[in-house]
Structures are given as C-alpha cells and as structure tokens.
Chimera marker file (.cmm) of the C-alpha trace (Angstrom):
<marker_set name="trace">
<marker id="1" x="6.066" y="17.582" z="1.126" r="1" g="1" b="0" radius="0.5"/>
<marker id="2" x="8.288" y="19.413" z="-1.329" r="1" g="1" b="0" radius="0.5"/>
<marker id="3" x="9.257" y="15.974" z="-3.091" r="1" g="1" b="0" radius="0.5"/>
<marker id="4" x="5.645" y="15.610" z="-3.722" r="1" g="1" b="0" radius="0.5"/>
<marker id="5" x="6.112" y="19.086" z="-5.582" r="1" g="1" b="0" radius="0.5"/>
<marker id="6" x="8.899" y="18.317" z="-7.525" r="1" g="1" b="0" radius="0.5"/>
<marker id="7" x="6.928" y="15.125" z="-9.207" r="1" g="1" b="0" radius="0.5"/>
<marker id="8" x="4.144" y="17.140" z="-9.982" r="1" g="1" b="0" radius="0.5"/>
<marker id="9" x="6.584" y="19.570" z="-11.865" r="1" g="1" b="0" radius="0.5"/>
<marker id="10" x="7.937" y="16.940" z="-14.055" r="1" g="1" b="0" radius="0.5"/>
<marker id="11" x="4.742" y="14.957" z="-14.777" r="1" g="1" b="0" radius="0.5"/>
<marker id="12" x="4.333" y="14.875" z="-18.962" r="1" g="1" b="0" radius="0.5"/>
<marker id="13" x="2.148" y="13.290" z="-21.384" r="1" g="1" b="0" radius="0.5"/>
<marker id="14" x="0.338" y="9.584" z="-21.243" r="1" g="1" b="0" radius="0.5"/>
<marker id="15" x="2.596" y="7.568" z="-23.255" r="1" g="1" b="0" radius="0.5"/>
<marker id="16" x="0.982" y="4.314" z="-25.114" r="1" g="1" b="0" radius="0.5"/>
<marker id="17" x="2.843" y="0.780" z="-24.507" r="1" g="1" b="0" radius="0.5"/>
<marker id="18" x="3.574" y="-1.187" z="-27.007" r="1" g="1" b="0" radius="0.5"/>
<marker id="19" x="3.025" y="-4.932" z="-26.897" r="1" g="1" b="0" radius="0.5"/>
<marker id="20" x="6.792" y="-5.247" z="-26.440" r="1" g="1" b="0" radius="0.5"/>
<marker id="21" x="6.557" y="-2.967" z="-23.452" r="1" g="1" b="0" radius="0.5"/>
<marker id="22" x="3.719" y="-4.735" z="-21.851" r="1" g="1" b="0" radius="0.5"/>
<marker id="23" x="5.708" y="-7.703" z="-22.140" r="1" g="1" b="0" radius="0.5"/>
<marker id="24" x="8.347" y="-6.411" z="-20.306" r="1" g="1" b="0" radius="0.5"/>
<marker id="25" x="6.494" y="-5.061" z="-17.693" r="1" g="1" b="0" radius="0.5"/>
<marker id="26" x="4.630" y="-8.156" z="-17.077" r="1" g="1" b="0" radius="0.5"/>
<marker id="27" x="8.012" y="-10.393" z="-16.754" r="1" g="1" b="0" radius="0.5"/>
<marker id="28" x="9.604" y="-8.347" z="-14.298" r="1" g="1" b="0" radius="0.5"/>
<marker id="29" x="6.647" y="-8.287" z="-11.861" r="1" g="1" b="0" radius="0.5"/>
<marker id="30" x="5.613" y="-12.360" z="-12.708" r="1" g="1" b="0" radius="0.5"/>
<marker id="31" x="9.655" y="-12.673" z="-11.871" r="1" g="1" b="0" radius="0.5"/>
<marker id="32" x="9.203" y="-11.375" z="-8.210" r="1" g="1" b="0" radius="0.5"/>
<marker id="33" x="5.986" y="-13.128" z="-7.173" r="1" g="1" b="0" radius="0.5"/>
<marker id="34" x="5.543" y="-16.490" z="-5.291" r="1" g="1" b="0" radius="0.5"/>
<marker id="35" x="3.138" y="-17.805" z="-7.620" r="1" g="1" b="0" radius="0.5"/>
<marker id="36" x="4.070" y="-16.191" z="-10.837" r="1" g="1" b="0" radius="0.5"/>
<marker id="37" x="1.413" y="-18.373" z="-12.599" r="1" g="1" b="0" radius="0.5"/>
<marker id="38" x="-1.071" y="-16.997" z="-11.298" r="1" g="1" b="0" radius="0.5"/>
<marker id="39" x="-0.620" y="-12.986" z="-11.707" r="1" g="1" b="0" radius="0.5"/>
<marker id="40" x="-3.698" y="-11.296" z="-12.929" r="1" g="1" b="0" radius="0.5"/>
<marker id="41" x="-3.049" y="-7.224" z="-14.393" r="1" g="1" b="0" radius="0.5"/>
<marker id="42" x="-5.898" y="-5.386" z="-14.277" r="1" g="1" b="0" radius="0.5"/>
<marker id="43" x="-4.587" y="-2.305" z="-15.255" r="1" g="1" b="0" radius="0.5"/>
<marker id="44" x="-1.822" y="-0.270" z="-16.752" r="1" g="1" b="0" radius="0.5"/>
<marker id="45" x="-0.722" y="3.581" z="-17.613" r="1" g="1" b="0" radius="0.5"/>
<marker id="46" x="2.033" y="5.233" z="-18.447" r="1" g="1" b="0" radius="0.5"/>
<marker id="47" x="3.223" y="8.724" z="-18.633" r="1" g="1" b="0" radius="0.5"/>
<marker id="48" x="6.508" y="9.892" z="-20.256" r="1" g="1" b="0" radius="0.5"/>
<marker id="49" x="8.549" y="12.537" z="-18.081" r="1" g="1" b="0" radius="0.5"/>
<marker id="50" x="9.987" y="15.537" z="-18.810" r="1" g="1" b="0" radius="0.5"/>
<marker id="51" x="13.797" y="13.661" z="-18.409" r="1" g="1" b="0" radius="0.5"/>
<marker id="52" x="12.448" y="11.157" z="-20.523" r="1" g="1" b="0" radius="0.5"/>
<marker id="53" x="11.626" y="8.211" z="-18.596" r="1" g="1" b="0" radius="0.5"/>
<marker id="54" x="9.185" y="6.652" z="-18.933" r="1" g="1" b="0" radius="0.5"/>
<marker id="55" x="6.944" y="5.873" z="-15.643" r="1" g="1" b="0" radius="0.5"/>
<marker id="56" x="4.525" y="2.593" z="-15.302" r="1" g="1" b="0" radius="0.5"/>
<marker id="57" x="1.926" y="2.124" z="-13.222" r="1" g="1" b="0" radius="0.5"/>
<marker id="58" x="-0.559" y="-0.543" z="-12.555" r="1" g="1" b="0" radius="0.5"/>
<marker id="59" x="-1.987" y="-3.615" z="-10.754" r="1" g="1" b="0" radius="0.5"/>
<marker id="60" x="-1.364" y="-6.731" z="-10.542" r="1" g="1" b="0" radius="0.5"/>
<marker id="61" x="-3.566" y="-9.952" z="-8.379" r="1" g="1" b="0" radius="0.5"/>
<marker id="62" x="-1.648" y="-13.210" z="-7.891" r="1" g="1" b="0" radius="0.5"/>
<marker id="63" x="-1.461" y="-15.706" z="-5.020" r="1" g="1" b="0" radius="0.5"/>
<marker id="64" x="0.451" y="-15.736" z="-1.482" r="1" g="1" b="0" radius="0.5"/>
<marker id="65" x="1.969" y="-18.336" z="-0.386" r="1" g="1" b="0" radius="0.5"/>
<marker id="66" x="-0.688" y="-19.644" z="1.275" r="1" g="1" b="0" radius="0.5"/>
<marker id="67" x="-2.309" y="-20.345" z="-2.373" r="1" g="1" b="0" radius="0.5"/>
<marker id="68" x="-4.984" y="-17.339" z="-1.743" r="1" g="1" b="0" radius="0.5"/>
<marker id="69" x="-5.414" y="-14.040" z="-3.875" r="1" g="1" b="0" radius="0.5"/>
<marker id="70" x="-4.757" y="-11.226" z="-2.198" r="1" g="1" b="0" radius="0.5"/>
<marker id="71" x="-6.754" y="-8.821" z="-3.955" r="1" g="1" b="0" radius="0.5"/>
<marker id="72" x="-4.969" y="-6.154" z="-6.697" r="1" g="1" b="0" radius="0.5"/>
<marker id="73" x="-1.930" y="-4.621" z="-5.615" r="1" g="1" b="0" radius="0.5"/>
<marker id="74" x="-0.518" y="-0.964" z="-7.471" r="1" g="1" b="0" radius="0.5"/>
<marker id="75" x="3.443" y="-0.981" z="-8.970" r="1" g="1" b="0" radius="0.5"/>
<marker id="76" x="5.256" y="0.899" z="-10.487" r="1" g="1" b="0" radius="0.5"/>
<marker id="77" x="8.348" y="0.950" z="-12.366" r="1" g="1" b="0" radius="0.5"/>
<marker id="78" x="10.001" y="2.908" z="-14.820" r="1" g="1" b="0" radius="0.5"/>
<marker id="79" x="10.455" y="1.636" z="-18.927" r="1" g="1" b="0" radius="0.5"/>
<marker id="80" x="13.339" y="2.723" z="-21.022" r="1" g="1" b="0" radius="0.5"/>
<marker id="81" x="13.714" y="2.818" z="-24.626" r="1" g="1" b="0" radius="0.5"/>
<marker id="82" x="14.967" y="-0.863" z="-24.940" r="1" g="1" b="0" radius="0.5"/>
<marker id="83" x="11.853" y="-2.153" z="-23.283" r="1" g="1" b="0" radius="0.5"/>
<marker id="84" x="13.504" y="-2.623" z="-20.216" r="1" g="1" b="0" radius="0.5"/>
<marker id="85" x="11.490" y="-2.470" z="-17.284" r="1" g="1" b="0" radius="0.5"/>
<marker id="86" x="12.544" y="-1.536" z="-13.608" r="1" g="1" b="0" radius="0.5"/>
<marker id="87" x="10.707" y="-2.091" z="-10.619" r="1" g="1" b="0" radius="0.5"/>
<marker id="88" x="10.811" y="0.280" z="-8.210" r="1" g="1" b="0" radius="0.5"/>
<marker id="89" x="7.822" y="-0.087" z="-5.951" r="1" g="1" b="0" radius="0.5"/>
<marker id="90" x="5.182" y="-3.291" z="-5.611" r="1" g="1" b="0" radius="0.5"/>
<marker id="91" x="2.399" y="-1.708" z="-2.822" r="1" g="1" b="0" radius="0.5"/>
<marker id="92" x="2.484" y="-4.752" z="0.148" r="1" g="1" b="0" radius="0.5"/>
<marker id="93" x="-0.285" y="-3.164" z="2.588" r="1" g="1" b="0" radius="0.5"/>
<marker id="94" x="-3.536" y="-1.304" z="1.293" r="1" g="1" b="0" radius="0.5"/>
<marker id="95" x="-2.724" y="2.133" z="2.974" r="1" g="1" b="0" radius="0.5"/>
<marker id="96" x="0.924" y="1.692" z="0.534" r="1" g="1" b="0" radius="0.5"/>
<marker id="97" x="-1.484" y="1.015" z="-2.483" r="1" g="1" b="0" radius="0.5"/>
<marker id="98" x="-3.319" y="4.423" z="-1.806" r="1" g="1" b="0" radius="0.5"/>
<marker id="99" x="-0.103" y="6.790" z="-1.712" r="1" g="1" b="0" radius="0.5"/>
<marker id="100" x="0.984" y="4.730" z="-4.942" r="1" g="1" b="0" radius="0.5"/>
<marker id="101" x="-2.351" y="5.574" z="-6.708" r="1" g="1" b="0" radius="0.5"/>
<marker id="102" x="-1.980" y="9.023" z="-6.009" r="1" g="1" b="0" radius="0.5"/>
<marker id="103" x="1.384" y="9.387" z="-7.059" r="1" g="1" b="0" radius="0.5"/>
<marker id="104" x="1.222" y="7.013" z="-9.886" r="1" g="1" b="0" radius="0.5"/>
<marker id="105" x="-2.102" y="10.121" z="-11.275" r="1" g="1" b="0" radius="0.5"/>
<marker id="106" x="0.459" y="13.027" z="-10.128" r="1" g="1" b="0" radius="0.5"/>
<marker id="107" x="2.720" y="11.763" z="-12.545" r="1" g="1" b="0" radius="0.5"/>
<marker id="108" x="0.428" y="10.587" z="-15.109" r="1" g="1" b="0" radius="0.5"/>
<marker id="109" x="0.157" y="7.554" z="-14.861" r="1" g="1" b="0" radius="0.5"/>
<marker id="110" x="-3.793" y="7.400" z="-13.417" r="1" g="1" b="0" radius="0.5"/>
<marker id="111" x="-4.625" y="3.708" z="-13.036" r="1" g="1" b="0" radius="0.5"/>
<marker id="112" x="-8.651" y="3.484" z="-13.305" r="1" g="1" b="0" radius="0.5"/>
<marker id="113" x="-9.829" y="1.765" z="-10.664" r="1" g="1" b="0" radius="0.5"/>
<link id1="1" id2="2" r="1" g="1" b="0" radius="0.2"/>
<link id1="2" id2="3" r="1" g="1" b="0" radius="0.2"/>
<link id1="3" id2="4" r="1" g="1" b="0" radius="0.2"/>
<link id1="4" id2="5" r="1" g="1" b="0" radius="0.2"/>
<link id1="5" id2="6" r="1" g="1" b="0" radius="0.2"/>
<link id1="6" id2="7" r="1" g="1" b="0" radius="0.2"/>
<link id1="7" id2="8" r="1" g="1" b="0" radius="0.2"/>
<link id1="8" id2="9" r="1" g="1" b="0" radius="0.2"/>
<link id1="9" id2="10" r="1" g="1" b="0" radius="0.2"/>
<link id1="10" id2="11" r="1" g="1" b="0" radius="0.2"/>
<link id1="11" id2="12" r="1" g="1" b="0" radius="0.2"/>
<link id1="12" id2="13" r="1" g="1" b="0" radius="0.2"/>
<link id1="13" id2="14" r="1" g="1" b="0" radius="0.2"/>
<link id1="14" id2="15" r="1" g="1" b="0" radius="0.2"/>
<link id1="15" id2="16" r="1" g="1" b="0" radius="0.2"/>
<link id1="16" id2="17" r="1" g="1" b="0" radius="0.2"/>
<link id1="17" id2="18" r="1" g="1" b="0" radius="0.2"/>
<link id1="18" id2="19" r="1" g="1" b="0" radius="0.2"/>
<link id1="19" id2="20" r="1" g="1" b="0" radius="0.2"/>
<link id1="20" id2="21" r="1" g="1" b="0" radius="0.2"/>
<link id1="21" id2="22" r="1" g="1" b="0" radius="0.2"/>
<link id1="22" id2="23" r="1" g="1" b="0" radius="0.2"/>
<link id1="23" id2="24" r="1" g="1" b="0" radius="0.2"/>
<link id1="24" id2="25" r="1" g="1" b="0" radius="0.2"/>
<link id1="25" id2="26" r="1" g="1" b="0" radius="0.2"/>
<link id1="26" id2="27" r="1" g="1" b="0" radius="0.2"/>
<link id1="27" id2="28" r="1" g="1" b="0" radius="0.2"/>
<link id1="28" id2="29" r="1" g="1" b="0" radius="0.2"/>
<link id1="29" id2="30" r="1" g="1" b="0" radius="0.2"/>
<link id1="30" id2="31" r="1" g="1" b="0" radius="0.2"/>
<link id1="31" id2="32" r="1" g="1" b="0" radius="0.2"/>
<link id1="32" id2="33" r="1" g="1" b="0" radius="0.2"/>
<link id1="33" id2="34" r="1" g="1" b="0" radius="0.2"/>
<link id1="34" id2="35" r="1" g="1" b="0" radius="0.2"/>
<link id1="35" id2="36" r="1" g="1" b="0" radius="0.2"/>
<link id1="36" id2="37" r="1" g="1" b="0" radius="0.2"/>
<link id1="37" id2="38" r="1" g="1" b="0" radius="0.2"/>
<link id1="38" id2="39" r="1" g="1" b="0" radius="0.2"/>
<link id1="39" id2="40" r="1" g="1" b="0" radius="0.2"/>
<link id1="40" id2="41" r="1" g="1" b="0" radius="0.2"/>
<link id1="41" id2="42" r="1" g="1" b="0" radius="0.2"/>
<link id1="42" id2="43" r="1" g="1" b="0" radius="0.2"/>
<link id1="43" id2="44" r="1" g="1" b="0" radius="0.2"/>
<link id1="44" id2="45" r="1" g="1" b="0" radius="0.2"/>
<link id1="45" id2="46" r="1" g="1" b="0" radius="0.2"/>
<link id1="46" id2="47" r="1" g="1" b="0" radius="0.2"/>
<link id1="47" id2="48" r="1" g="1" b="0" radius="0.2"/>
<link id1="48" id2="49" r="1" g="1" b="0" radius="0.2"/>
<link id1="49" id2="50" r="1" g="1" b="0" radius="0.2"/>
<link id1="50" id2="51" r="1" g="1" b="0" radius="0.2"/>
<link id1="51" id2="52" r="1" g="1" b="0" radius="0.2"/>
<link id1="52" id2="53" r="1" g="1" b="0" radius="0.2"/>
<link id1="53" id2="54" r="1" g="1" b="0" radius="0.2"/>
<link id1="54" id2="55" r="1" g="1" b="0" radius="0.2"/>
<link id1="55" id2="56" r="1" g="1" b="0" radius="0.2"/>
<link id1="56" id2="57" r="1" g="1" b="0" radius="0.2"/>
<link id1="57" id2="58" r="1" g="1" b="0" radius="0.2"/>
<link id1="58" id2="59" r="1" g="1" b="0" radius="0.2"/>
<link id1="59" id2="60" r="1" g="1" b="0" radius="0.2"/>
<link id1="60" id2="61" r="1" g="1" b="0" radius="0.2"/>
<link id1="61" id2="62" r="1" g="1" b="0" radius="0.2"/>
<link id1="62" id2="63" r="1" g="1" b="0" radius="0.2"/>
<link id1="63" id2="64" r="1" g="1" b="0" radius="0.2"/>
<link id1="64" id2="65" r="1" g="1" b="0" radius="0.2"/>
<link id1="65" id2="66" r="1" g="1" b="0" radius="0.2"/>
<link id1="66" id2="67" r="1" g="1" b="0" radius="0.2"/>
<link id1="67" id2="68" r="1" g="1" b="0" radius="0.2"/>
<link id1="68" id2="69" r="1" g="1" b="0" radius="0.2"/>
<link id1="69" id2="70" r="1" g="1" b="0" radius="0.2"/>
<link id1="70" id2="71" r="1" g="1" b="0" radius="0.2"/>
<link id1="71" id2="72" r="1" g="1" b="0" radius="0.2"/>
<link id1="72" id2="73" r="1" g="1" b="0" radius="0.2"/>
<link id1="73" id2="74" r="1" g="1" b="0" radius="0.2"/>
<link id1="74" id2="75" r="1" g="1" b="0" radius="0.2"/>
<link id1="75" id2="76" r="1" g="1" b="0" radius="0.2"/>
<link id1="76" id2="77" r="1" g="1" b="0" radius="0.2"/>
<link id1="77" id2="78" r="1" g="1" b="0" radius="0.2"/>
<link id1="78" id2="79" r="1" g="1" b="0" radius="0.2"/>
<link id1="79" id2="80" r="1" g="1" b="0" radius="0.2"/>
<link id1="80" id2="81" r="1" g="1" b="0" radius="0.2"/>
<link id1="81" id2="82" r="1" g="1" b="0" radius="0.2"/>
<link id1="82" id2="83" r="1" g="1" b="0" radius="0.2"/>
<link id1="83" id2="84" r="1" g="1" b="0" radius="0.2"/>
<link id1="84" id2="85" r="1" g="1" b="0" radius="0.2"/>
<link id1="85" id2="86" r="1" g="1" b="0" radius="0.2"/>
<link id1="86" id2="87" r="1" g="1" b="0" radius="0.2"/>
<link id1="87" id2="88" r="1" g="1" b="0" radius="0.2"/>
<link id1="88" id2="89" r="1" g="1" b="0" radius="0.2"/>
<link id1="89" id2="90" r="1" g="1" b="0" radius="0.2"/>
<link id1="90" id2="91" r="1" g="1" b="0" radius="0.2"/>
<link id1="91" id2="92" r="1" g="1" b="0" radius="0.2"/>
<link id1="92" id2="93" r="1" g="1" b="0" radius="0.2"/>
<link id1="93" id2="94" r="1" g="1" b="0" radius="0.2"/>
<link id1="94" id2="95" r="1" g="1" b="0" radius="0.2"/>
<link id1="95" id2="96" r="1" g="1" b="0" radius="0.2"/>
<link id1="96" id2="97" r="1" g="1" b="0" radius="0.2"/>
<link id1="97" id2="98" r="1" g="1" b="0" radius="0.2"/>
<link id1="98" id2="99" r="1" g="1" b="0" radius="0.2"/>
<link id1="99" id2="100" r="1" g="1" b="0" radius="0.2"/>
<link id1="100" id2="101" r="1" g="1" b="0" radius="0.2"/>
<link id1="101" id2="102" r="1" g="1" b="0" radius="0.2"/>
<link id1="102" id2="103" r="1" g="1" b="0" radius="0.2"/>
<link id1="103" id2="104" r="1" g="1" b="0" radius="0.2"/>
<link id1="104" id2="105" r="1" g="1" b="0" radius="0.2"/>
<link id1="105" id2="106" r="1" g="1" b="0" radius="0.2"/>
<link id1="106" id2="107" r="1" g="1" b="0" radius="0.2"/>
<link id1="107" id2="108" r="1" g="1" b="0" radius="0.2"/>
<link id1="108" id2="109" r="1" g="1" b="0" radius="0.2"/>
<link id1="109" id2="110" r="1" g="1" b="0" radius="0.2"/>
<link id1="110" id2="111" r="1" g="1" b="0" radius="0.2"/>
<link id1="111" id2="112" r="1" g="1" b="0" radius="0.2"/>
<link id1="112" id2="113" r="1" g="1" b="0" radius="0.2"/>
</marker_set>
C-alpha cells in the first residue's frame, strides 16, 4: 500500500507526444505481439514525472494466435528524451487491465475509456 503512495507523490503534469513519440511507442508494442499487423491503439496519455520520465499509458487491440481480437488491453511504458520507448507492463487478464488503469490516472496518465 505505501508504493501506491509513493506514485501518487511523484505524479506531474500531462505531457503531449509528439508524432515521433507515438511512433515509438507504437513499434515497441507492434514488436511484442503475435500478429503485429493487426494492433489497433485506441488510446494514449502521458504524464511527465517529477524525476523526469516520462510515463505512457494506453491500449492497444490486436489478434491472438488463434487469429481472434481479444478486446483492448492497457500498457504502459516509460519515454525518454530520445524517443525511446520502454515497456514495462502489457495488462494479459482483465482484472490486470483494471489496476493498470488506475495506476496509469494516479500518475497521470488517465486513459479515457
């Protein structure tokens, strides 16, 4: 419970993506999928921290690997100033997707729904 604490305390200011950054984003999570053709984002935020990363959030749809959507799933990651983007969670059950909403909008990084 105090972790949870300690993200609220640094949570900063939405931070706009540039195209670059989108791009970058994007990559990285098509890179990791099974059908990275078919990825559909529906939604991305970002919020800079008060150590100045950068965190990403958002959702992305793409296939299985039985060739069926599976609906969106949250991520997040965090950007750095070179556009690089690093994954650090991809929700794999809907129960994981909630607790990644909710921290994703404790940090600042709301993802409308």
């Amino acid at each position: 419970m105090s972790a949870f604490f300690v993200l609220l305390a640094t949570a900063a200011n939405a931070q706009p993506l540039t195209q670059a950054d989108q791009e970058a984003v994007k990559a990285t999570i098509v890179g990791g999928l099974k059908d990275p053709d078919s990825a559909k984002f529906s939604a991305l935020a970002s919020s800079r921290q008060q150590t100045g990363e950068i965190v990403v959030c958002g959702t992305v749809n793409a296939k299985n690997g039985f060739g069926g959507y599976i609906g969106p799933m949250p991520f997040s990651g965090k950007l750095y100033d070179n556009s690089q983007f690093y994954l650090t969670k991809l929700a794999s059950s809907q129960p994981e997707g909630s607790n990644l909403l909710s921290l994703c909008a404790a940090l600042g990084a709301k993802i409308a729904n």
